[in-house]
N, C-alpha and C positions, 0 to 999 in steps of 0.2 A: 504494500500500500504506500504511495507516492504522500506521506503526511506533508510536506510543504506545498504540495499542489492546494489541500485541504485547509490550509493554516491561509492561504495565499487567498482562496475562493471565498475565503469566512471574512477577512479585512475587504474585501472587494465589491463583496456582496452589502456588506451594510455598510459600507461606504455610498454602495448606488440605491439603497432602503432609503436612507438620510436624504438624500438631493431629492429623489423622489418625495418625501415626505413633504419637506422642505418647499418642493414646488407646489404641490398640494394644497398646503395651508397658502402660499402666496395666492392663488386663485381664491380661497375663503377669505383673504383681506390682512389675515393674520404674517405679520414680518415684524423683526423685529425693533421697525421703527413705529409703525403702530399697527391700529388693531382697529378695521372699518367696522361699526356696527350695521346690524342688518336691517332690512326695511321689511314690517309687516305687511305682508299682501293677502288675499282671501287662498283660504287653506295652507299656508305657509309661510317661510320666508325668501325675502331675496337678500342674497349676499354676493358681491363681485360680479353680480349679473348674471346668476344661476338662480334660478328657484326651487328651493328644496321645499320637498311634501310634507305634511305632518309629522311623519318619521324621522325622517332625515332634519329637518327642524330639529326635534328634538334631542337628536344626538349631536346637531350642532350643539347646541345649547347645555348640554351636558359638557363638550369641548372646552366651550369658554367659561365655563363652571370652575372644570378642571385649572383651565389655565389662569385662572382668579387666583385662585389657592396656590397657585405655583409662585405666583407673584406677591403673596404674602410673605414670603423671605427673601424673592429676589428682587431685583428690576427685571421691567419690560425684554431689553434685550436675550440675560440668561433665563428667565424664565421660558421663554419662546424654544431656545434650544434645547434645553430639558422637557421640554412637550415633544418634541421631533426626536428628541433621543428614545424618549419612549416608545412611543410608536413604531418609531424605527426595530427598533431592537426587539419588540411586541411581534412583530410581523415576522424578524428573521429568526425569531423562538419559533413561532408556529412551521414556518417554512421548513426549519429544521427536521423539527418533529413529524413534520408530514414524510419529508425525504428519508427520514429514518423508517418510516412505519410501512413505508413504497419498499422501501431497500432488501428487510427483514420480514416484508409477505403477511404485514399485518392488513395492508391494505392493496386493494388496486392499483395502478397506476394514475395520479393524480401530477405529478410536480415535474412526468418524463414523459416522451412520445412513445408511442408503441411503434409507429413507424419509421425507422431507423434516417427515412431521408426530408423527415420535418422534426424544428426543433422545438416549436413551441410545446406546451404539456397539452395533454391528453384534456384535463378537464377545462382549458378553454376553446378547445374546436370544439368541446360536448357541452357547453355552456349552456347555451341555446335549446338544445333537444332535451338536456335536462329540463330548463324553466317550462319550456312545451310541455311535459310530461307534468308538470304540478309539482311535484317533488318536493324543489325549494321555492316558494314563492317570491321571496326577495331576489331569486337573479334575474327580473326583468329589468333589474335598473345592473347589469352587469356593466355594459357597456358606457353607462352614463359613470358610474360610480370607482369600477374594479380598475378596467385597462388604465385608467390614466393616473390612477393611484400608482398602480406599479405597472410598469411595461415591462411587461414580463418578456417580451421577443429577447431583449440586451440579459434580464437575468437566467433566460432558459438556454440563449447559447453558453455562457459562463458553464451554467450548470452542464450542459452537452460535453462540454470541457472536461470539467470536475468529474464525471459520471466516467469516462474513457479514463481519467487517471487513478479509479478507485481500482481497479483489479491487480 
C-alpha cells in the first residue's frame, strides 16, 4: 500500500472540501468581511439571489445561528473560517467513511465508478433515477444544492488516482 499516495490525497482533498466550502458560503453572502442578510419572500428566503424553500430557509438559519455562537469568542473574520473548517472536515469524515465502507463490502458502490472508463461515482449518474424512484425525496434539489457544493468530477479523478495507488 502506497501510504504517501494516501497521506498526499487526504491534504489535497480537504484542501479542495475548504475552497469548495468556502465558495459556497460566498454565494450565501457569508465572507469574511461580512455577512449579507437575507430578504423574506412568500415561502422562503432570498439570499445572494437564490431562493431557498422553507427547508433550506431553515437550515440557513440554523447556519447563521451557528455562526452567531462562533463569533461569541471570535471576530467576524476567524469565526467564518472555523465555520468552513467545519464543514469542510464534516464532509471529508463522511467521504471517508463512505470510501471505507465501499472498500471493505459494507456497502455498494457509492464514492467509485463501476465503469472503469468514467470517473465520476456511481451514485451521481444514479442520482436522478434514485429521486424518480421516491426513495430519497430531498434529491430533487440534487442538482440545485449537491454538485456545486462539491464538484465532485476534480474530487472523483483524485480519488480515481488514490483508488489505483491502494493495491
Amino acid at each position: 500500500m502506497n501510504r504517501s499516495a494516501i497521506k498526499n490525497f487526504a491534504i489535497w482533498a480537504r484542501r479542495y472540501l475548504r475552497e469548495q466550502v468556502k465558495v459556497r458560503a460566498t454565494q450565501y453572502g457569508i465572507t469574511h468581511n461580512s455577512i449579507i442578510e437575507p430578504q423574506k419572500v412568500t415561502g422562503g428566503l432570498l439570499v445572494g439571489g437564490q431562493t431557498l424553500d422553507t427547508e433550506e430557509a431553515s437550515q440557513y438559519d440554523q447556519l447563521r445561528k451557528h455562526l452567531k455562537d462562533l463569533m461569541i469568542n471570535n471576530r467576524q473574520p476567524q469565526a467564518v473560517d472555523e465555520l468552513i473548517d467545519e464543514i469542510a472536515y464534516t464532509w471529508f469524515n463522511r467521504l471517508a467513511a463512505l470510501r471505507f465502507m465501499e472498500v471493505n463490502g459494507y456497502i455498494g458502490r457509492v464514492l467509485s465508478s463501476s465503469d472503469p472508463n468514467l470517473v465520476d461515482p456511481d451514485i451521481l449518474r444514479d442520482a436522478y433515477s434514485i429521486a424518480e424512484m421516491g426513495e430519497l425525496p430531498s434529491l430533487n434539489t440534487v442538482e440545485r444544492i449537491a454538485r456545486p457544493t462539491i464538484r465532485m468530477t476534480g474530487l472523483s479523478s483524485q480519488a480515481a488516482t488514490f483508488s489505483r495507488c491502494e493495491n
